[in-house]
C-alpha positions as CSV (number, residue, x, y, z in Angstrom):
1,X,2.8,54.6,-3.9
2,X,4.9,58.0,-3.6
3,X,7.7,58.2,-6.3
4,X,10.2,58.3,-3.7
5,X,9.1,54.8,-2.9
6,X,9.4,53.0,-6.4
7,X,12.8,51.6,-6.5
8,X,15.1,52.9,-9.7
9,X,15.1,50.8,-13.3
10,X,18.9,50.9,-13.1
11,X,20.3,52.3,-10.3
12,X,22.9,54.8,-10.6
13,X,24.9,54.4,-7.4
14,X,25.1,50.8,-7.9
15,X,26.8,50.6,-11.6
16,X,28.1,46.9,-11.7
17,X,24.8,46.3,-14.0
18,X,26.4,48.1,-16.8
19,X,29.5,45.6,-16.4
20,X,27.3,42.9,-16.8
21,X,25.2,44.1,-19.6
22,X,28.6,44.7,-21.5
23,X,29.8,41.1,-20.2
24,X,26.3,39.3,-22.4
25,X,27.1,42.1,-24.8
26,X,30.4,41.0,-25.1
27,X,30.2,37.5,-25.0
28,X,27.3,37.2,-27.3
29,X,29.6,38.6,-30.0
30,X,31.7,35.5,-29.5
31,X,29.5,32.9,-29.0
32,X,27.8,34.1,-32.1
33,X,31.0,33.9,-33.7
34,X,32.1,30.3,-32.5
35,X,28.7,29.1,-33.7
36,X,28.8,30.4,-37.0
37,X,32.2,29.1,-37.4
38,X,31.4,25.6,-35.7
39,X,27.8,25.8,-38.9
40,X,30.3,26.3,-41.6
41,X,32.7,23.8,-41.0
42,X,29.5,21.7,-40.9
43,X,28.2,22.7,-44.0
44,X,31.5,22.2,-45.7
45,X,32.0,18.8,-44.5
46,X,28.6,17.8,-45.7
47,X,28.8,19.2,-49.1
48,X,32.1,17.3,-49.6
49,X,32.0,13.8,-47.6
50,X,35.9,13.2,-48.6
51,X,37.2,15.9,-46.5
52,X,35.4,14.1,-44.0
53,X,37.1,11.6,-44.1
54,X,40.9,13.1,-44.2
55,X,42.7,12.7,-41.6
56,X,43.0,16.6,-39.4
57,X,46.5,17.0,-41.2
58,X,45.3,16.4,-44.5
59,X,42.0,18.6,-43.9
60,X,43.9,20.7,-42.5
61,X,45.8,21.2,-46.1
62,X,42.5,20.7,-48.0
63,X,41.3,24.4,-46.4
64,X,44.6,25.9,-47.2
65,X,44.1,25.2,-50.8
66,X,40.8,25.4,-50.9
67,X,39.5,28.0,-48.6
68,X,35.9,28.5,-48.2
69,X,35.1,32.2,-47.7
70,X,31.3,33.3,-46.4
71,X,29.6,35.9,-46.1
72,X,28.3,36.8,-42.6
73,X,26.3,40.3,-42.5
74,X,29.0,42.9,-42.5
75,X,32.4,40.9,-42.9
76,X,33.5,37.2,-45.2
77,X,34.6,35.0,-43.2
78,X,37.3,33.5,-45.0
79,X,39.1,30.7,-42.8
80,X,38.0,28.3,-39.6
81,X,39.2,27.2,-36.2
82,X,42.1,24.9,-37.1
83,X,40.7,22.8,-34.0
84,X,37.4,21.8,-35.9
85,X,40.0,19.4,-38.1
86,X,40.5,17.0,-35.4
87,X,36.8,16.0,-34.5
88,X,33.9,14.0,-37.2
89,X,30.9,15.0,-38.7
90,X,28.9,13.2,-36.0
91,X,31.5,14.8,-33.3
92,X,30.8,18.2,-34.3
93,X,27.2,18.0,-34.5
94,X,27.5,16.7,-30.6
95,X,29.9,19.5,-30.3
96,X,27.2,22.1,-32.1
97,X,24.2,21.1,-29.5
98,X,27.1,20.7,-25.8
99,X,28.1,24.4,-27.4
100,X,23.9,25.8,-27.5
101,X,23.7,24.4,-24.3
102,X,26.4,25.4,-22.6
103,X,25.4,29.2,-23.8
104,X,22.1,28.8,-22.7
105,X,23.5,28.3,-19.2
106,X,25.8,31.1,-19.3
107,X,23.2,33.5,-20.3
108,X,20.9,32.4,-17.6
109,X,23.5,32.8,-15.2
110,X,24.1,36.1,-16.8
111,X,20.3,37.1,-16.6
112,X,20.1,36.6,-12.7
113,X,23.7,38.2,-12.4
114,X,21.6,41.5,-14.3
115,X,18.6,41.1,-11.9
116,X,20.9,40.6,-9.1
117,X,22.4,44.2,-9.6
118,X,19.8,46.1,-10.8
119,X,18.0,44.8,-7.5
120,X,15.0,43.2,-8.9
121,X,16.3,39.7,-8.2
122,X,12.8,39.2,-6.7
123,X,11.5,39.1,-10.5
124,X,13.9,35.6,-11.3
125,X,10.7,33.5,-11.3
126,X,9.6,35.5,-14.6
127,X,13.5,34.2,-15.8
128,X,12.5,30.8,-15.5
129,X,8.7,31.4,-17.3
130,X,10.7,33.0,-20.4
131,X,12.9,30.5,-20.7
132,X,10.4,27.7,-19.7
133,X,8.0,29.0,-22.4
134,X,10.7,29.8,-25.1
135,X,12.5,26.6,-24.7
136,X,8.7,24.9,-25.3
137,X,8.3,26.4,-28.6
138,X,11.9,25.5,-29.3
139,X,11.4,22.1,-28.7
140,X,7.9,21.8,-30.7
141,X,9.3,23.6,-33.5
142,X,12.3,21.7,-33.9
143,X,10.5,18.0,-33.3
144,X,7.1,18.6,-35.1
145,X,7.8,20.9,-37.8
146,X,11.2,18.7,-39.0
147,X,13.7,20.4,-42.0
148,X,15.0,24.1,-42.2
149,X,11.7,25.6,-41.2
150,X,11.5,24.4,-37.8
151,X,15.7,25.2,-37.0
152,X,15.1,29.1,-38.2
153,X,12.3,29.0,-35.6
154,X,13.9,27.1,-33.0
155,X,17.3,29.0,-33.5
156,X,15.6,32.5,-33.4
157,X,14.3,31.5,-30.0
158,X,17.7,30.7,-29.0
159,X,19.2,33.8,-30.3
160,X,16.9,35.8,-28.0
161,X,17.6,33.6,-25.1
162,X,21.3,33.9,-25.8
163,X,21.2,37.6,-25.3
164,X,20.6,40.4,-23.2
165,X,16.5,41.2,-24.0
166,X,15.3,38.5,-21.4
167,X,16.5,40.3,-18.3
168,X,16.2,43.8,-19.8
169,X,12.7,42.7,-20.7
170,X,12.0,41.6,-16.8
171,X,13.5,44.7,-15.0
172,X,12.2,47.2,-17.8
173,X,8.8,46.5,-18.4
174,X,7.6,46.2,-14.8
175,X,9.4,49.4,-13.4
176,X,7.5,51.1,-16.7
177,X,4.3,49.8,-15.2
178,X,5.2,50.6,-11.7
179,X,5.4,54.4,-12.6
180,X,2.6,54.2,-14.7
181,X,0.4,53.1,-11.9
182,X,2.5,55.7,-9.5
183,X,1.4,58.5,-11.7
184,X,-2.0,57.3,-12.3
185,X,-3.4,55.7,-8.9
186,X,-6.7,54.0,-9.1
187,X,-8.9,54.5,-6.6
């Protein structure tokens, strides 16, 4: 194979890969966001069961007065999505798993879109093996190893799924090895 033959990583003339990349880029900042958000109202319900109970006007007014600042990496978050007052603990949690899933699915559809126009949509098998074998351990974390320890494994599988490495994992590491072997023929 002649490097003239190897087709380009990222090709240059076709640039609508870039769009995409920004587009997961992009909209795993928010996702990441709405999720965090979506945790902490959680958390705060759970630590005090009364607000749960309020009615969303008088949650509402429980915030105001007391708000619950957090710290998330680089910024304090220090309010919530006035929308989260409508909706109970057990809705939320629903809403907290419809939410992971419904990202998963957008950044699978996003993955292909990236293989699509880099043109190495021939490669979407090794899509569905990553996410077949990631959702796997996800799943046998989260039901055999029960509490914290098997969420922070389960959710760090998630986080990788639910952003751009899968598909820049698929089109980079087998273009590497393609010139490798160009370079280097056996024989």
């Amino acid at each position: 194979m002649t490097d003239s033959a190897i087709q380009p990583i990222l090709p240059r003339s076709r640039p609508l890969w870039a769009l995409v990349l920004m587009g997961m880029l992009v909209f795993g900042f928010y996702q990441e966001r709405a999720k965090i958000q979506l945790n902490h109202y959680i958390q705060v319900l759970e630590a005090n069961p009364g607000v749960a109970e309020m009615s969303p006007e008088l949650r509402e007014k429980w915030w105001d007065v007391n708000p619950q600042p957090k710290r998330v990496h680089y910024y304090i978050m220090e309010g919530t999505w006035n929308g989260f007052h409508r909706y109970s603990l057990r809705d939320l949690g629903r809403m907290k798993w419809a939410l992971s899933i419904g990202i998963l699915l957008v950044f699978f559809g996003l993955d292909a879109l990236f293989l699509r126009t880099t043109g190495h949509f021939d490669r979407w098998p090794w899509l569905i093996v990553m996410y077949a074998i990631a959702g796997t351990i996800m799943a046998c974390f989260l039901l055999l190893v029960r509490g914290k320890a098997g969420y922070s494994v389960a959710h760090e599988f998630l986080a990788f799924l639910q952003s751009p490495l899968p598909s820049l994992l698929i089109v980079l590491v087998p273009s590497l090895f393609e010139r490798m072997r160009a370079q280097h023929p056996t024989g």
